[in-house]
C-alpha positions as CSV (number, residue, x, y, z in Angstrom):
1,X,0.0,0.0,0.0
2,X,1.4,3.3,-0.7
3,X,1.4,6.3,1.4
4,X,-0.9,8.9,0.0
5,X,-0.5,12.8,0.7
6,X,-2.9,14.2,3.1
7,X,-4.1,16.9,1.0
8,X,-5.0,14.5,-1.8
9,X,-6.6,12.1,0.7
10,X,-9.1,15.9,1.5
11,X,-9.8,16.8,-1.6
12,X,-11.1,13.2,-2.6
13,X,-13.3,13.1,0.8
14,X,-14.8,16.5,-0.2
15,X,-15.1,15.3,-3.8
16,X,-16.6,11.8,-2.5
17,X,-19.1,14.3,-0.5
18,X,-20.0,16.5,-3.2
19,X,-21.1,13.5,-5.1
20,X,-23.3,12.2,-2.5
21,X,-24.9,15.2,-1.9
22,X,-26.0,16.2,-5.3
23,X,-27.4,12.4,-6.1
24,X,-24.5,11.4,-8.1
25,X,-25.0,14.1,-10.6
26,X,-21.6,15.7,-10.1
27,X,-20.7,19.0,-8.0
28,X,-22.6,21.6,-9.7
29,X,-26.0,21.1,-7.4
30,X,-23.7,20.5,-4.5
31,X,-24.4,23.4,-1.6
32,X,-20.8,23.4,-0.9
33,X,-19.6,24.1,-4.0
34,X,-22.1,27.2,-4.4
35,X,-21.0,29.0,-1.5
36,X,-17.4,28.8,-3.1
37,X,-18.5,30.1,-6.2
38,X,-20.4,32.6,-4.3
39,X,-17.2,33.8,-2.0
40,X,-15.0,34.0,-5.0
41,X,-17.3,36.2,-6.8
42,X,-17.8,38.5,-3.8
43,X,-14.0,39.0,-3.7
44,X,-13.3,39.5,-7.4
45,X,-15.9,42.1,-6.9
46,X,-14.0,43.7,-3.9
47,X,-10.9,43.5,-5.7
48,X,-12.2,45.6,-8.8
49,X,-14.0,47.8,-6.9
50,X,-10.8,48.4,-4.6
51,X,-8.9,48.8,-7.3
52,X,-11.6,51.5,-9.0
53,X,-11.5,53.2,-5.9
54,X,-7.6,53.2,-6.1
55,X,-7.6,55.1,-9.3
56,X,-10.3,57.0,-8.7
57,X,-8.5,58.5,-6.1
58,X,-5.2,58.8,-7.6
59,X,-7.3,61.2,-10.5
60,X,-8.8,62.9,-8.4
61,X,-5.9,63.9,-6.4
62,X,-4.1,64.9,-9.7
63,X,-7.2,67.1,-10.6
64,X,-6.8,68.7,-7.5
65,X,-3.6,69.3,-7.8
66,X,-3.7,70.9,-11.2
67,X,-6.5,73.2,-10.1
68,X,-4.2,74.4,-7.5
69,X,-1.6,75.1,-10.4
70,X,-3.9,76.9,-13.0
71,X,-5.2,79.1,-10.3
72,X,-1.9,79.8,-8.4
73,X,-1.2,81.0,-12.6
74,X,-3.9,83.4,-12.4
75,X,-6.3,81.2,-14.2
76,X,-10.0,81.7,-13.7
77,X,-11.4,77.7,-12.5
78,X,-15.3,76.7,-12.5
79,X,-16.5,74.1,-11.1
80,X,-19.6,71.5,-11.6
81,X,-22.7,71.6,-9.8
82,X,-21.3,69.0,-7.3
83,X,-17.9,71.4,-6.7
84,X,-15.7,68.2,-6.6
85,X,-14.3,68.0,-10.4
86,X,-13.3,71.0,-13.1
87,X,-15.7,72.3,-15.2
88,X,-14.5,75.3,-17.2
89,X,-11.0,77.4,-17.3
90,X,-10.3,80.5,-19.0
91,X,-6.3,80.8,-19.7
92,X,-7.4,84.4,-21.8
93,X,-7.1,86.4,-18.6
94,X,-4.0,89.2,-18.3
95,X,-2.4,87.1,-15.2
96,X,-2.0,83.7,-17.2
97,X,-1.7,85.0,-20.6
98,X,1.6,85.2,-20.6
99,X,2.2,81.6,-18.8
100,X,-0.1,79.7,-21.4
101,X,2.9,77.4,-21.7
102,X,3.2,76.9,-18.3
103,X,-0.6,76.2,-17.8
104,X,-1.5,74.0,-21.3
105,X,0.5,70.5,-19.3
106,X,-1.9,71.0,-16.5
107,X,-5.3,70.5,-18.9
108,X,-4.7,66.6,-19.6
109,X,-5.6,66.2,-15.8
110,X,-8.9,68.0,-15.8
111,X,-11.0,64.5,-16.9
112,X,-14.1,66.6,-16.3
113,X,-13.6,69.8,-18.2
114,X,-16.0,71.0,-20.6
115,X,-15.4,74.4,-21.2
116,X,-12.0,76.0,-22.4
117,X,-10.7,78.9,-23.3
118,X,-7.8,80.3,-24.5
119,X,-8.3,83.5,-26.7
120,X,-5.8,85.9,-27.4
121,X,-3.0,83.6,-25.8
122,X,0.8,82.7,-27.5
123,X,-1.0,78.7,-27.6
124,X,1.0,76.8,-30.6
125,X,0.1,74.2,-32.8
126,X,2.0,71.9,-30.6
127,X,0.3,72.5,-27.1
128,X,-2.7,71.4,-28.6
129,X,-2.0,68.2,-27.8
130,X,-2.5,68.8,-24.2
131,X,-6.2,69.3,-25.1
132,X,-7.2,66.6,-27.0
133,X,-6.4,64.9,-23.6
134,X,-9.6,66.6,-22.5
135,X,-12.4,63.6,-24.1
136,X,-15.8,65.6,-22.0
137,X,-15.0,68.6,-23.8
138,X,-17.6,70.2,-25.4
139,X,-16.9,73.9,-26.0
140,X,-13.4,75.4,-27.1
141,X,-12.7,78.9,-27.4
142,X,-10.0,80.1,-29.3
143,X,-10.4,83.7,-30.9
144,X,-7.5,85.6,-31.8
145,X,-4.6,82.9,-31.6
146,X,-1.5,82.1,-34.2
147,X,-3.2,78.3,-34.4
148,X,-3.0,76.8,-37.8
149,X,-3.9,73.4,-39.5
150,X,-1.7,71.2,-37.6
151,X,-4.1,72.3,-34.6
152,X,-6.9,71.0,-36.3
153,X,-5.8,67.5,-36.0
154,X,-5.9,67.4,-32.1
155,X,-8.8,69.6,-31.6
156,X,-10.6,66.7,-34.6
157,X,-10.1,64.1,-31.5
158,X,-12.3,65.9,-29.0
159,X,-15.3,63.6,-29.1
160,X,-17.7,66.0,-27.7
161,X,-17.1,69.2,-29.0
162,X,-20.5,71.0,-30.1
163,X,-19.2,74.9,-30.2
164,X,-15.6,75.6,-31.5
165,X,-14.3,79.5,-31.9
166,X,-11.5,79.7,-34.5
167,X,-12.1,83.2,-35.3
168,X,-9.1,85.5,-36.5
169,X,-6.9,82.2,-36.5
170,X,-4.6,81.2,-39.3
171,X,-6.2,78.2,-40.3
172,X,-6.7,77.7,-44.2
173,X,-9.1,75.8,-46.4
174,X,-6.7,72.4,-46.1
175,X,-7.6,71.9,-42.5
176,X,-11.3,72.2,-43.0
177,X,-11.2,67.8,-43.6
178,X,-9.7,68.1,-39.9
179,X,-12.7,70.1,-38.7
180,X,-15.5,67.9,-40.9
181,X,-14.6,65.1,-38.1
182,X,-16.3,66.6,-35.2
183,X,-19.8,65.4,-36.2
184,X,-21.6,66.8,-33.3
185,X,-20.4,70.6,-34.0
186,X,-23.8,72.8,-33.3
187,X,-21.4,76.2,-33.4
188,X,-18.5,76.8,-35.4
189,X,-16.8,80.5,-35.8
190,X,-14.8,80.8,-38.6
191,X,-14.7,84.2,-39.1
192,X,-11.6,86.3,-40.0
193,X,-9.5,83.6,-41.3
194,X,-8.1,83.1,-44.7
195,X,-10.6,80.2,-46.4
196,X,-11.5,79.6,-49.7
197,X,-12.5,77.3,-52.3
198,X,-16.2,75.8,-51.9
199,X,-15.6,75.1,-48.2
200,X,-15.9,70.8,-48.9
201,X,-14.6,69.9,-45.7
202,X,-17.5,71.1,-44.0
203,X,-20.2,69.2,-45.8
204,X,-20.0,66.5,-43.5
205,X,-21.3,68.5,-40.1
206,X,-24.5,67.5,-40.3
207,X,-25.2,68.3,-36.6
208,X,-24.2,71.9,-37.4
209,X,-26.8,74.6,-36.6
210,X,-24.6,77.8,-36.6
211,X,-22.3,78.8,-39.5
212,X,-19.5,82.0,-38.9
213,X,-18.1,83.2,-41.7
214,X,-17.6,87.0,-41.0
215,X,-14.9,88.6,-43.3
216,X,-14.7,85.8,-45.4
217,X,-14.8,85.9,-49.2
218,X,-17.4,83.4,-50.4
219,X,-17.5,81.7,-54.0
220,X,-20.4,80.0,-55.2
221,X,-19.8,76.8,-54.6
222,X,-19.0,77.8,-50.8
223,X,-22.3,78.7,-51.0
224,X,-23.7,75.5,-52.4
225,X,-21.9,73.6,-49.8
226,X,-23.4,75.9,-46.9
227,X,-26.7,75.2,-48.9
228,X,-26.6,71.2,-48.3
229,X,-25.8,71.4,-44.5
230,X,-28.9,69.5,-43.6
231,X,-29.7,71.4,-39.9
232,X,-28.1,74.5,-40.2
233,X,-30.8,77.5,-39.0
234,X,-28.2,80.4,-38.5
235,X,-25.7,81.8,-41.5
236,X,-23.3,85.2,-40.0
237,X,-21.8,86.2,-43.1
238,X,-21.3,90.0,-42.5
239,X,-18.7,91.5,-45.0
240,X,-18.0,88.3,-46.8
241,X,-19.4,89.6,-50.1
242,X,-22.3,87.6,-50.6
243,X,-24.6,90.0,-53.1
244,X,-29.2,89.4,-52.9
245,X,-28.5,87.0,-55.6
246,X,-26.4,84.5,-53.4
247,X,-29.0,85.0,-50.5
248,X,-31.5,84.2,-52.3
249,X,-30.2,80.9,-53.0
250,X,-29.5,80.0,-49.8
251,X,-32.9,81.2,-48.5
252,X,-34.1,78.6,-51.4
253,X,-32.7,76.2,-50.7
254,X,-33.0,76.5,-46.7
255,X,-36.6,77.9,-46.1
256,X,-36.6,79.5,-42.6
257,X,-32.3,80.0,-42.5
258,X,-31.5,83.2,-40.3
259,X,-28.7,85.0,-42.6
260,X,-27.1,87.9,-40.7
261,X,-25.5,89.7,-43.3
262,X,-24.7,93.4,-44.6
263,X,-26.0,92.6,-47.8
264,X,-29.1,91.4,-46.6
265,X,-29.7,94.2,-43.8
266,X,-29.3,96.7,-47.0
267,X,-32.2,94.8,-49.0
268,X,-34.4,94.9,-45.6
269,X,-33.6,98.6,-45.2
270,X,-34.3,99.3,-49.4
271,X,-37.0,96.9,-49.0
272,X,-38.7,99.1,-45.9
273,X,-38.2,103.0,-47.4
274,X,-40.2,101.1,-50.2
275,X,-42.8,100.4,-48.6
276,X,-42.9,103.2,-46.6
277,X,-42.9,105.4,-49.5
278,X,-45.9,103.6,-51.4
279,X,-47.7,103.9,-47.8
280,X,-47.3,107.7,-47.8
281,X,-48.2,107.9,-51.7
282,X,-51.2,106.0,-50.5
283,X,-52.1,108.4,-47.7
284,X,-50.9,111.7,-49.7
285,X,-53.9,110.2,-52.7
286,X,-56.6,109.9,-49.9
């Protein structure tokens, strides 16, 4: 007879028992076994939800601690409704202006922001990266910057972007591809900038409801394009040469489109001295 280890001799008793117990039929009925099954799946859920807790804590802590930065900058920091994450900061202001360098790191730690701005500030091409970091943003403000194309192509990986100033930038017609990636744009500024062509890039925001074009020389076929952007309600195309003739087109081909434009305002105004004329005529008969 040969000597059998212990712990073999255990595990067939338990075995042995498990079979009595569930008739024969194997383990998977036994009692027993259920309550291990039932202890190893309340610790694998303590262990993940330890470990979210971990990390939680770990990015929240780093949030914190970039708050602490941007405002010891002179940044101005918002917070949510609950007042425990980051919800907007404004990097424009005199104080931080000039330490936008400084400041642009600190934004890939903000997990909750929403809301940026960074008008009028030295921000390059590069430090753009630092933003695209930023996946809940939804509005980015960025008037009056030296940002060209190659900014385009990290601001085209913020998921959630629904308003985007680019006004006064110096962003051309070849980044407009980069742009026509943010399908849930509602607001785009492009006003000031140095765009031409028929404007193809854009045709693919078909979530887009505002359309900035101030100062911005339109072709036909830029007008065409603006004429197949399915939800678009609001055209601002002040001093970008658009005569009645090209309003009227768009008007056609979008009944109910709001077109703020110099052009337009004129016609109103020529359009109003008419009929107040015919009305005095009218009176002047009677």
């Amino acid at each position: 007879m040969t000597d059998q280890d212990p712990i073999e001799v255990q595990q067939e008793q338990a075995s042995a028992a498990c079979d009595s117990q569930a008739g024969g039929a194997g383990c998977k009925a036994c009692s027993c076994c259920s309550r291990k099954s039932l202890v190893v799946g309340v610790l694998l859920f303590l262990v993940a939800g330890g470990i979210w807790v971990f990390q939680s804590g770990r990015q929240s802590a780093a949030e914190q601690q970039a708050r602490a930065e941007l405002e010891m900058l002179g940044a101005l920091v918002t917070l949510d409704a609950s007042r425990a994450h980051v919800q907007g900061v404004n990097l424009s202001l005199p104080a931080v202006r000039e330490q936008v360098e400084l400041a642009m790191p600190l934004l890939a730690k903000l997990g909750y922001l929403e809301v940026l701005t960074l008008s009028n500030t030295a921000v390059t091409d590069e430090q753009m990266a630092h933003v695209a970091a930023c996946r809940n943003l939804t509005s980015l403000v960025l008037k009056q910057t030296a940002l060209g194309d190659a900014a385009l192509v990290h601001i085209a990986r913020l998921p959630r972007l629904s308003t985007l100033y680019l006004n006064e930038s110096k962003i051309t017609s070849e980044g407009l591809n980069e742009i026509g990636k943010l399908q849930g744009l509602t607001i785009l500024d492009l006003s000031g900038t140095s765009l031409d062509g028929d404007l193809a890039g854009l045709a693919t925001l078909g979530a887009l409801k505002h359309l900035l074009l101030n100062g911005v020389e339109l072709g036909e076929t830029a007008v065409e394009t603006i004429g197949k952007l399915p939800n678009l309600t609001r055209l601002t195309v002040n001093g970008s040469g658009l005569d009645a003739q090209a309003i009227e087109k768009l008007e056609q081909a979008k009944p109910g489109i709001r077109i703020d434009n110099d052009a337009n305002d004129e016609k109103t105004d020529a359009d109003n001295t008419h009929v107040e004329n015919a009305d005095a005529e009218k009176q002047d008969g009677q």
